[in-house]
Structures are given as C-alpha cells and as structure tokens.
C-alpha positions in Angstrom: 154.2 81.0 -98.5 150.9 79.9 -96.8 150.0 81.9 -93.0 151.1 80.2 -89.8 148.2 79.8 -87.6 148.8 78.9 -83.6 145.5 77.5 -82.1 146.1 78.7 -78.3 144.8 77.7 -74.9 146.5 77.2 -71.0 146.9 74.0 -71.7 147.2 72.7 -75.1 145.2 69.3 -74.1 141.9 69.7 -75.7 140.0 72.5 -77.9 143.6 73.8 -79.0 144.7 70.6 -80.0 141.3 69.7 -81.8 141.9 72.7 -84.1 145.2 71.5 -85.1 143.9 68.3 -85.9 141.1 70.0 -88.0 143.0 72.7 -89.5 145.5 70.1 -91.1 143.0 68.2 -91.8 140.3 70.9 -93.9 142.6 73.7 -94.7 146.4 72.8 -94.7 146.1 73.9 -98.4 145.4 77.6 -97.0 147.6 77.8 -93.8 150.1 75.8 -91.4 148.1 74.7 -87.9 149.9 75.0 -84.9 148.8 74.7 -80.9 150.4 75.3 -77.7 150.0 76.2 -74.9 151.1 77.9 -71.2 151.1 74.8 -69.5 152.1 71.2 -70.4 149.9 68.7 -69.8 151.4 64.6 -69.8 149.0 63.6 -72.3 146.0 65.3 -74.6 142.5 64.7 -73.3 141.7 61.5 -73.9 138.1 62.1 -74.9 139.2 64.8 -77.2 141.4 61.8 -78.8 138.3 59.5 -79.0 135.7 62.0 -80.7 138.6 63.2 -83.4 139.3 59.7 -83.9 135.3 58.6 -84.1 134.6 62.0 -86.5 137.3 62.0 -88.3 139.2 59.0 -88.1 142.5 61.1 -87.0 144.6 59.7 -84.2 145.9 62.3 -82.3 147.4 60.4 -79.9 149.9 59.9 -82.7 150.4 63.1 -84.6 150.1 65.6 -81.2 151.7 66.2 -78.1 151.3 69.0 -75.5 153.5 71.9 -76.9 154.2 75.1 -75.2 154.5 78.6 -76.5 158.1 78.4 -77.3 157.8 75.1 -78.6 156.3 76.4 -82.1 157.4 79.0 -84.9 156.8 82.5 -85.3 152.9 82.7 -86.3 151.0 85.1 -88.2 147.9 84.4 -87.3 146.4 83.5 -83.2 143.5 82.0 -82.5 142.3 82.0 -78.6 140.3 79.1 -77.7 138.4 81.2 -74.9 140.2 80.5 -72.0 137.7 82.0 -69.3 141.1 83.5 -67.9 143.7 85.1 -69.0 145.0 83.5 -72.1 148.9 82.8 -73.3 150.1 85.8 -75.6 151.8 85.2 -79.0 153.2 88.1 -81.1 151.2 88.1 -84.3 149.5 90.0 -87.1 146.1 88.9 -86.6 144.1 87.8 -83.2 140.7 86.3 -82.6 139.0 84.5 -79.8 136.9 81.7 -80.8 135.3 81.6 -76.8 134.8 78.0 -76.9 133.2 76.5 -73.7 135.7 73.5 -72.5 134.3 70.3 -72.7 136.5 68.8 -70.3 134.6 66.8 -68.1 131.5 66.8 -69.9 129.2 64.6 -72.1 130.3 63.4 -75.5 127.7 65.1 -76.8 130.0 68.6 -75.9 132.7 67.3 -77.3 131.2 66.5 -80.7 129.4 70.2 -80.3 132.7 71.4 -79.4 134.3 69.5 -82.2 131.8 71.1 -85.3 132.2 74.3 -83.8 135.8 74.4 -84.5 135.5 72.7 -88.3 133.3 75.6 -89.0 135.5 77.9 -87.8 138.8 76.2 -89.2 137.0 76.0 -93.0 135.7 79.8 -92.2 139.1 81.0 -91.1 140.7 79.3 -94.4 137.7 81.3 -96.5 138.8 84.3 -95.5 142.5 84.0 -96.1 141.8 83.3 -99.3 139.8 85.9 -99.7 142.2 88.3 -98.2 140.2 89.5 -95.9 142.4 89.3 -93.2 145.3 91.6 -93.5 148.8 89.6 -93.2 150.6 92.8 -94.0 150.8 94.5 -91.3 153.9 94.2 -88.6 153.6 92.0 -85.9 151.7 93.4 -82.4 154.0 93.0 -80.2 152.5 94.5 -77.0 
C-alpha cells in the first residue's frame, strides 16, 4: 500500500495545491498526494492554476478544490509548505517543512520558481520512499 502524503498550508489555494498537482503528476507511483488546509478559500489562486497549466499542462481548476484538514484521509506522511505562522497540524508518522516563500501577489517568474522548487522536492520526496529512508513504521505523533 503506497504512503499518504498531505501537502499542508492555511489556506490550501496555492503552494499546497501545486504540490498535489505535482505529486500526482511525478510520483503517484510512490505515494497518494493530498492538500488541505485550515482555511477555505472560494477558489485556488488563479495564477497558481495558469503556471501549472503553462508547465505542465494540468488544469487544476478541474481536478482541485480548496479542502480542509478534515476533508482528507489519515496521512502518513505531512509536508508544511512554510507557512510564516503557525501551520495546521495533522497526526502523522513523518513531518517536514518545505519553507516555501508564497508567491501570492508576485511576478510569474516566483511562481514558476516556486513551481520547480516543489517538483524537486516532490521527485526527491518519492526517492526517498523508495529508498526507505524515511521510516513509515513508526506510530503516528499525535501531540
């Protein structure tokens, strides 16, 4: 059974969703891609949509909404966006914190920057799953 990963962020409308998008896309073979969030937002950022679209010819429009914690399945593995505040807990058995800058409101230039970043990161993450470098075994931290 492949590793739920839940992409997280306060709002689920931008970097959280990108990494969903990119995780099905370069590593649904490895692990399940989730995002969500602490806070709905009516739509996903719309130039988030348009880079993910021009990159990598995925629509998110159609394929992601705005999901909050609750909204997804028990996860084994979160990844923090970097929030800059406090970010949204999820019970798991393995944590990281990307600290992506939000390019929200910014050139597309950032959000391409932004973009590569996290493919890197996704295909990195998927490397070491399958190398078992990060251990799944343990119980879930609860906190």
């Amino acid at each position: 059974m492949k590793p739920k990963v839940a992409f997280i962020c306060v709002h689920n409308s931008c970097r959280s969703q990108m990494a969903e998008a990119l995780g099905k896309m370069f590593a649904s073979d490895v692990f399940e891609s989730y995002s969500a969030g602490t806070e709905l937002r009516p739509q996903i950022n719309q130039d988030a949509v348009r880079i993910i679209k021009d990159l990598y010819n995925v629509d998110m429009n159609e394929t992601h909404k705005s999901k909050l914690l609750d909204d997804i399945p028990e996860v084994d593995i979160v990844v923090k966006m970097g929030c800059n505040v406090v970010c949204p807990f999820l019970p798991s058995r393995h944590e990281e914190d990307w600290g992506l800058e939000d390019p929200s409101g910014k050139s597309d230039e950032e959000f391409i920057k932004t973009a590569k970043i996290i493919e890197e990161k996704v295909k990195d993450l998927a490397k070491r799953i399958k190398n078992n470098e990060i251990d799944l075994s343990l119980e879930r931290d609860v906190r």
